[in-house]
C-alpha positions in Angstrom: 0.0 0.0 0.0 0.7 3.8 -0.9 1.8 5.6 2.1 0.6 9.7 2.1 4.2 10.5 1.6 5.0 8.6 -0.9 2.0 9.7 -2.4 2.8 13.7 -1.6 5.7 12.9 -3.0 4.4 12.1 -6.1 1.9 15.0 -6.7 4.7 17.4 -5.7 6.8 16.0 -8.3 4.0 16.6 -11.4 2.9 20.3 -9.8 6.9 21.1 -10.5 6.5 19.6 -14.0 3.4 22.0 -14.4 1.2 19.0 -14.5 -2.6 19.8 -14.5 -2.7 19.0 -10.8 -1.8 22.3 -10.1 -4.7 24.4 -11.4 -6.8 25.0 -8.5 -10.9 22.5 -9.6 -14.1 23.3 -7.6 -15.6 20.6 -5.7 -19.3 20.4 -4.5 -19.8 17.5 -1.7 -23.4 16.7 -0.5 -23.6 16.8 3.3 -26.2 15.3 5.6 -27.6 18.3 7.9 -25.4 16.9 10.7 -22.3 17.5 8.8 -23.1 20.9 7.6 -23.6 21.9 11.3 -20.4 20.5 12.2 -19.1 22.5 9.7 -20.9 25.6 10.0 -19.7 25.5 14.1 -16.3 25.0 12.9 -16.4 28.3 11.0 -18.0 30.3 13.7 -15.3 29.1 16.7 -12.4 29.2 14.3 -13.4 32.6 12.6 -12.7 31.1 9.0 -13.5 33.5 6.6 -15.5 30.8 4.3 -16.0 27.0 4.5 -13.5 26.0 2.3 -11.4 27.7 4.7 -12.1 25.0 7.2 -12.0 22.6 4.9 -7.9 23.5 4.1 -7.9 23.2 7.5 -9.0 20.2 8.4 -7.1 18.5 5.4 -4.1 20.0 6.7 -4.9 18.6 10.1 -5.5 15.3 9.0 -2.4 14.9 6.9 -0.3 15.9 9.7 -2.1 13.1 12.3 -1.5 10.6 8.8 2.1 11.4 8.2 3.1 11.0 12.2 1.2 7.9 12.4 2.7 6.6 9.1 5.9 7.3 10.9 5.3 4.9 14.1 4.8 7.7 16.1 1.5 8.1 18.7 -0.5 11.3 19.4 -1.3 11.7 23.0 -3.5 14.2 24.2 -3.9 15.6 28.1 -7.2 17.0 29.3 -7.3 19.6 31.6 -7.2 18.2 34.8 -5.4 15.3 34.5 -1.7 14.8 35.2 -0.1 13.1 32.6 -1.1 12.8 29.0 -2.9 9.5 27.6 -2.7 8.0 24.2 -5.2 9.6 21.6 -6.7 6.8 19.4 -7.9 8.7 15.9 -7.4 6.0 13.3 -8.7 2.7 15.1 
């Protein structure tokens, strides 16, 4: 399998070749109402200036969490109140 850098890796090199991958493409996604209010909180407590915003975001979040896991390392989180930090399970 295609690890995210590896595949990163790849896109990076065709944007430098001027591939069409680099031309920014709109996408429309259908959400369930759910979703959209997820999304619509997200842009009101972040102060994003529009959802794709968010969106950016969010992607860039994710790829981080993918790339450190890919790695073999953990994320660990501490809540307030606690003393010591405990393992945060995102992809299970």
């Amino acid at each position: 399998m295609t690890t995210l850098a590896e595949k990163l890796a790849v896109d990076a090199s065709a944007s430098a070749k001027g591939s069409d991958r680099s031309k920014t493409r709109r996408v429309q996604i259908e959400m369930p109402p759910r979703s959209m209010d997820r999304l619509e909180a997200l842009k009101e407590v972040t102060e994003a200036a529009s959802y794709a915003e968010v969106v950016k975001n969010a992607l860039r979040l994710y790829e981080a969490m993918i790339l450190e896991v890919e790695e073999g390392s953990e994320v660990y989180i501490q809540r307030k109140g606690d003393d010591k930090p405990v393992p945060y399970k995102i992809f299970v």
